[in-house]
C-alpha positions as CSV (number, residue, x, y, z in Angstrom):
1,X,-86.9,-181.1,23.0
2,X,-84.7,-178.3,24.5
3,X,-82.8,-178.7,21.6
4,X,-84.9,-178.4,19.1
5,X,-86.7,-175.4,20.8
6,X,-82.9,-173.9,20.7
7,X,-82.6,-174.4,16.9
8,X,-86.1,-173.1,16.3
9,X,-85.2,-170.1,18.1
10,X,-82.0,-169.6,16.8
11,X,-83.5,-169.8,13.3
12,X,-86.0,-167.0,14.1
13,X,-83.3,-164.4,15.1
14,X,-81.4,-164.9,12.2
15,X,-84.2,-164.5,9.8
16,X,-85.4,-161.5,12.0
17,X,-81.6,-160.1,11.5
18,X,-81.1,-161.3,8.0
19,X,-84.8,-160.7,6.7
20,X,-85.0,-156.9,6.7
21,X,-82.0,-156.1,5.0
22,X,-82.2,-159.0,2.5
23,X,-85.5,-157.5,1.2
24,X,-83.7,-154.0,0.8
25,X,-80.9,-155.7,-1.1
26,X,-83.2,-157.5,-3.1
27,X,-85.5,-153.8,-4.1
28,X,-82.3,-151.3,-4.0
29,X,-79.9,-153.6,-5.6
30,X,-81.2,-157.2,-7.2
31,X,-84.3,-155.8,-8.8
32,X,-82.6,-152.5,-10.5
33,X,-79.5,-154.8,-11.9
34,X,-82.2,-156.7,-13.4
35,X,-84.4,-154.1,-14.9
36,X,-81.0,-152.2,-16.2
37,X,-80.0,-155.7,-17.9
38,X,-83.9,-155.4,-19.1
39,X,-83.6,-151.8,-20.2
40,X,-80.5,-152.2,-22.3
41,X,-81.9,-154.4,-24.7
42,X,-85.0,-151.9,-25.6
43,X,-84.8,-148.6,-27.1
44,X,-86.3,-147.0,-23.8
45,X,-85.4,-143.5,-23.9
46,X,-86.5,-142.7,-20.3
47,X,-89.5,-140.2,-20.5
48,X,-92.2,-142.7,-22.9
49,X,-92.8,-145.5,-20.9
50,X,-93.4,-147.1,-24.2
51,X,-90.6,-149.0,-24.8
52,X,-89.5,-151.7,-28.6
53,X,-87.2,-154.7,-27.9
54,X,-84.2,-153.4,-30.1
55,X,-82.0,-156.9,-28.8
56,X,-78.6,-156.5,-29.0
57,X,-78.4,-153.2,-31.0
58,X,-77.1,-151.1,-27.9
59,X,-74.4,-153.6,-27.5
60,X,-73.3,-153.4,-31.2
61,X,-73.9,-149.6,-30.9
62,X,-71.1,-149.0,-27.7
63,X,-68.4,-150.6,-29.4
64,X,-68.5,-148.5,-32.7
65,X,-68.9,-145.9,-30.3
66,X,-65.8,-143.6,-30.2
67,X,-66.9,-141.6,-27.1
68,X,-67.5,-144.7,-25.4
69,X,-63.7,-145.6,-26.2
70,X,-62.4,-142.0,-25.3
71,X,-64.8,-142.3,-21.9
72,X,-62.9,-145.7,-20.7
73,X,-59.5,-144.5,-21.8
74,X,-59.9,-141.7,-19.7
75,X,-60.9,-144.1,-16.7
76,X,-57.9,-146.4,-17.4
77,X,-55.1,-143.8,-17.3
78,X,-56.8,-142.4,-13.9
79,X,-56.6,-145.6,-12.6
80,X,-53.1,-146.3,-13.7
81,X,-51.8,-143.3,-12.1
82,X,-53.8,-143.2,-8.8
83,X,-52.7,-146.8,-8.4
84,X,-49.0,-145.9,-9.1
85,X,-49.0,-142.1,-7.0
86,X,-51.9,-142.8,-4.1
87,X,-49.8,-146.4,-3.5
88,X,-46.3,-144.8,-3.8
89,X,-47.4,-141.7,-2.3
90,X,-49.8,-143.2,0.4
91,X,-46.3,-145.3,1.7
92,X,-44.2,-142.9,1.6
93,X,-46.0,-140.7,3.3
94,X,-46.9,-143.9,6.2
95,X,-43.1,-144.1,6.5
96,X,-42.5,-141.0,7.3
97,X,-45.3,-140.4,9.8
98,X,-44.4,-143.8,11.6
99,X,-41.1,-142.1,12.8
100,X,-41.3,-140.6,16.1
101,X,-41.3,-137.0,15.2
102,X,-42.6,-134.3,16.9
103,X,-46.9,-133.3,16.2
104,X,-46.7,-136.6,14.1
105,X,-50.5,-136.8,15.3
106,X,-51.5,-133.7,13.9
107,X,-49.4,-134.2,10.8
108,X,-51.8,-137.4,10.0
109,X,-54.7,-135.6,11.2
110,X,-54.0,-133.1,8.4
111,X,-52.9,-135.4,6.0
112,X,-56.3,-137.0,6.5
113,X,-58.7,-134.5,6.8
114,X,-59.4,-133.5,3.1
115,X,-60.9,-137.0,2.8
116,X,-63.6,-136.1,5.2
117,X,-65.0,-133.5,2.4
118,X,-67.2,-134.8,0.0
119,X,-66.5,-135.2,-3.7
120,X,-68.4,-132.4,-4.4
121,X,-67.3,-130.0,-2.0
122,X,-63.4,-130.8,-3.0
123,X,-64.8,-130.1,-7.3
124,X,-65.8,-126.8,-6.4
125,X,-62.9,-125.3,-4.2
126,X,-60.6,-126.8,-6.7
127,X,-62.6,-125.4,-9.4
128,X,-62.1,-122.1,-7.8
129,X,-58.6,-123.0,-7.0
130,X,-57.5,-123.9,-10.0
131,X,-59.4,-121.4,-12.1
132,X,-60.4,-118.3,-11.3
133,X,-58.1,-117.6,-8.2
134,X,-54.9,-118.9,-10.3
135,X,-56.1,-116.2,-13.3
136,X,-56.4,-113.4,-10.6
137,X,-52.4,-114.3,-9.8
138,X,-51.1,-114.2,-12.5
139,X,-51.3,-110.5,-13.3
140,X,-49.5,-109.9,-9.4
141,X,-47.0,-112.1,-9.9
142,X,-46.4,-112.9,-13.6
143,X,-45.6,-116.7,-13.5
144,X,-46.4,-119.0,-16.3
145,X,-47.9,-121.5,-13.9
146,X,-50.7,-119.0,-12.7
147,X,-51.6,-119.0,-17.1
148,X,-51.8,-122.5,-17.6
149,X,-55.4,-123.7,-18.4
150,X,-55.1,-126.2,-16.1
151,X,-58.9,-127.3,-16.2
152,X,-59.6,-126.0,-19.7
153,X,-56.4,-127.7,-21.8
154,X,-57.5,-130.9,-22.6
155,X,-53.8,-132.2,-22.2
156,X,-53.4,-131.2,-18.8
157,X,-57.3,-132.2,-17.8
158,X,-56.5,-135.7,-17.0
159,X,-53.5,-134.5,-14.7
160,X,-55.8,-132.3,-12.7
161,X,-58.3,-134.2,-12.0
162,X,-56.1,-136.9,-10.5
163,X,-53.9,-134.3,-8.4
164,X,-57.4,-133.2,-7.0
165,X,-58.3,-136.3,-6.0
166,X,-55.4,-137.6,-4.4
167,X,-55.2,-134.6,-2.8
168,X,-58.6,-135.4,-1.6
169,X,-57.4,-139.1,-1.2
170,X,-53.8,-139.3,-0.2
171,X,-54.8,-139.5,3.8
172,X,-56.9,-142.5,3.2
173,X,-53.7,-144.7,1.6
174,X,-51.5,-143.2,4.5
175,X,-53.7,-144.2,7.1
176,X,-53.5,-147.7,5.7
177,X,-50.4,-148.1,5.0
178,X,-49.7,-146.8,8.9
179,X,-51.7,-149.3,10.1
180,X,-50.3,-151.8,7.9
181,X,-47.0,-150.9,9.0
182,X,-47.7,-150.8,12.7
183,X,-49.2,-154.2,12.7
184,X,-45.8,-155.9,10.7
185,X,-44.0,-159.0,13.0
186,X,-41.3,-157.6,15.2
187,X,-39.1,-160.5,14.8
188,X,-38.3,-160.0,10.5
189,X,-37.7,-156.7,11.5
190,X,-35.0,-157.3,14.8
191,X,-33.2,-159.5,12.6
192,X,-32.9,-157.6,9.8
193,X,-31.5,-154.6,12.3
194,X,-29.0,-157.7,13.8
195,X,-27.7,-158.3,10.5
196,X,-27.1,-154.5,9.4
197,X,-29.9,-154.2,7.3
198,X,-31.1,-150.5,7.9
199,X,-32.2,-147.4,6.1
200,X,-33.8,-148.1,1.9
201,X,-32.0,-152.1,2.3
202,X,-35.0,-152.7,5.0
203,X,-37.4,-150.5,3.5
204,X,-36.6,-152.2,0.3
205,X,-35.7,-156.1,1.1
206,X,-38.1,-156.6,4.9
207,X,-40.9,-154.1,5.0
208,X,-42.0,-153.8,1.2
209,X,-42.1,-157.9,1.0
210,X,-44.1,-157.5,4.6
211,X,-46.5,-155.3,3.1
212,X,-47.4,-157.0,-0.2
213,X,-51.1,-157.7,1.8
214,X,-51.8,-154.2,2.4
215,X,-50.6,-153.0,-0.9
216,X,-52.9,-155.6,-2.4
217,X,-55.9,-153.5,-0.6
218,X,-55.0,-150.1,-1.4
219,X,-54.8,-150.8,-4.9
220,X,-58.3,-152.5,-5.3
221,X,-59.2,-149.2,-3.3
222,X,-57.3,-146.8,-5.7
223,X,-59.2,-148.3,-9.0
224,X,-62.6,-148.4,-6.3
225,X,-61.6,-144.6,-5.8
226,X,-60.8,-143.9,-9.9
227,X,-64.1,-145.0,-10.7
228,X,-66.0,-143.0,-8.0
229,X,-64.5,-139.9,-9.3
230,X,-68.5,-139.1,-11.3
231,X,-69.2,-136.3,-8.4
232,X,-66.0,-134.9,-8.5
233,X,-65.8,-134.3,-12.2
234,X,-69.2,-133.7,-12.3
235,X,-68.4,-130.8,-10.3
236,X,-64.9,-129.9,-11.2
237,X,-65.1,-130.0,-14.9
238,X,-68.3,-131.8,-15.9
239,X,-66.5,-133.7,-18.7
240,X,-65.0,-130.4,-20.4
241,X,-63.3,-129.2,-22.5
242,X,-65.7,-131.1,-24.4
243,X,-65.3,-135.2,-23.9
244,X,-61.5,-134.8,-22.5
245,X,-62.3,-135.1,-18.8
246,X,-65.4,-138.0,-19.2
247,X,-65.0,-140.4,-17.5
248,X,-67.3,-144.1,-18.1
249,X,-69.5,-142.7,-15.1
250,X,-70.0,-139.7,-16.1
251,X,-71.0,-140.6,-20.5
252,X,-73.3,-142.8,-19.2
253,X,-74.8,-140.4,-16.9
254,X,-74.8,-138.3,-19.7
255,X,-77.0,-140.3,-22.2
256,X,-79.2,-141.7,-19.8
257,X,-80.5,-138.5,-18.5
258,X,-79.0,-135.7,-21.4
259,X,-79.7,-137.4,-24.7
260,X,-82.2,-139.4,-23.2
261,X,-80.8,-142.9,-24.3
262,X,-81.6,-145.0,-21.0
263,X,-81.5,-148.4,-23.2
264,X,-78.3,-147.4,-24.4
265,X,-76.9,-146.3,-21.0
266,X,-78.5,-149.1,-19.5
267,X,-76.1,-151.4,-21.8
268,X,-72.9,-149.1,-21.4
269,X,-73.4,-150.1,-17.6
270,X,-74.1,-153.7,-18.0
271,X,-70.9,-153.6,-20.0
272,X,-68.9,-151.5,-16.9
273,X,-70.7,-154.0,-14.3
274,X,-68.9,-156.9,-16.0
275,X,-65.7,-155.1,-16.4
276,X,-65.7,-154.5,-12.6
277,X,-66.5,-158.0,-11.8
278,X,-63.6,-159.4,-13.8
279,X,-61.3,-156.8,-11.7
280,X,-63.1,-157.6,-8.6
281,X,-62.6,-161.6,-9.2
282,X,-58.6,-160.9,-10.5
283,X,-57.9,-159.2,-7.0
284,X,-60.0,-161.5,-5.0
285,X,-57.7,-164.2,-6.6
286,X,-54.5,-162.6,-6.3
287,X,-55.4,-161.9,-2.7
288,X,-56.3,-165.7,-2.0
289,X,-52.9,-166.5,-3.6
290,X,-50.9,-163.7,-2.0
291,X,-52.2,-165.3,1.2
292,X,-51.6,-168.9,0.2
């Protein structure tokens, strides 16, 4: 009887834990996937709640869509290079700030702090930055660098926008890697110091190999970071010069709320739900067999 009074009352916590925020996930999350998946088969435009069953039209629509192909290859090369410089960059920087030099504390704290900002914040001091402060320069000093158009050449958009967010990001991937590197097994390490191994030979043949876990992380954080760039290049360029700076976040923000084509946006993010899951289910695998 004890027992079962036990399991009775154990059962009632966890629905009182559970209950409350499986009803939020269910109306903030659950119910809006659906009605997207719903919306992108209509022609709603969001304003007429009158809305025709169109079927797969939007779907056809995306993929003989040739901003929706500029939009995603702008979100794949940000994500190649902020895994490739906030990884590289991230460790580099972990390494040096493990050493025991002096004010390494306020070093990190410095190194971290631009992460505290909010995207929007950093768009608009780098707007500034990188504009209109960089043109008032150039007539004092007369370098070339102060009269490149470094947010308005659609060549060099891409660049920006990734400097400003790892600059924004970098302290993240170094606190990481730090902790990564603080928490490594002694006894590799000893050895490796027994047997002359020092200097790039241990960096390169102990601690790398030792820190294939925690590189595994930072980059499913660096593509997590990539595609949460909408607020910053909302902010820093808004998509300009024209489409050269959109990334998939932002062209569907676009035609959902600016050409008013919520069925069609509502089908460009099905379409970047699923690509997200496949990524999501490749690291969860590679991390499963990293760890086997």
């Amino acid at each position: 009887m004890k027992n079962k009074k036990k399991r009775v009352r154990e059962i009632t916590d966890y629905i009182k834990f559970v209950f409350p925020m499986l009803v939020l996930y269910i109306l903030f999350f659950i119910f809006p996937l659906f009605q997207t998946i719903g919306y992108s088969f209509t022609d709603y435009n969001g304003i007429n709640p009158r809305k025709e069953f169109t079927g797969l039209t939007n779907y056809v629509d995306v993929f003989q869509d040739k901003w929706f192909y500029n939009s995603m290859l702008f979100t794949g090369k940000s994500v190649i290079l902020m895994i490739l410089l906030a990884n590289v960059l991230g460790f580099l920087l972990a390494l040096a700030l493990n050493t025991k030099i002096k004010s390494r504390n306020i070093l990190r704290a410095i190194v971290f702090c631009p992460f505290v900002f909010n995207n929007v914040t950093v768009g608009f001091i780098w707007q500034f930055l990188l504009g209109r402060f960089m043109t008032d320069l150039y007539p004092l000093t007369g370098w070339k660098v102060f009269n490149i158009g470094w947010l308005s050449d659609s060549s060099l958009v891409l660049y920006s926008v990734v400097f400003v967010k790892l600059w924004q990001s970098i302290g993240y991937f170094m606190v990481i890697y730090l902790a990564g590197l603080q928490l490594l097994p002694q006894d590799p390490l000893e050895a490796a110091v027994l047997d002359g191994c020092t200097g790039i030979k241990m960096i390169r043949y102990i601690t790398i190999p030792l820190m294939k876990p925690t590189a595994f992380v930072c980059i499913f954080l660096a593509i997590t970071e990539s595609l949460n760039m909408f607020p910053l290049i909302m902010s820093l360029t808004n998509g300009g010069p024209g489409h050269a700076s959109e990334n998939i976040s932002l062209y569907i923000y676009n035609e959902a709320f600016k050409s008013h084509r919520m069925g069609y946006a509502s089908a460009l993010a099905v379409i970047l739900t699923i690509i997200m899951t496949i990524i999501a289910g490749l690291q969860m695998k590679l991390t499963r067999e990293d760890a086997g």
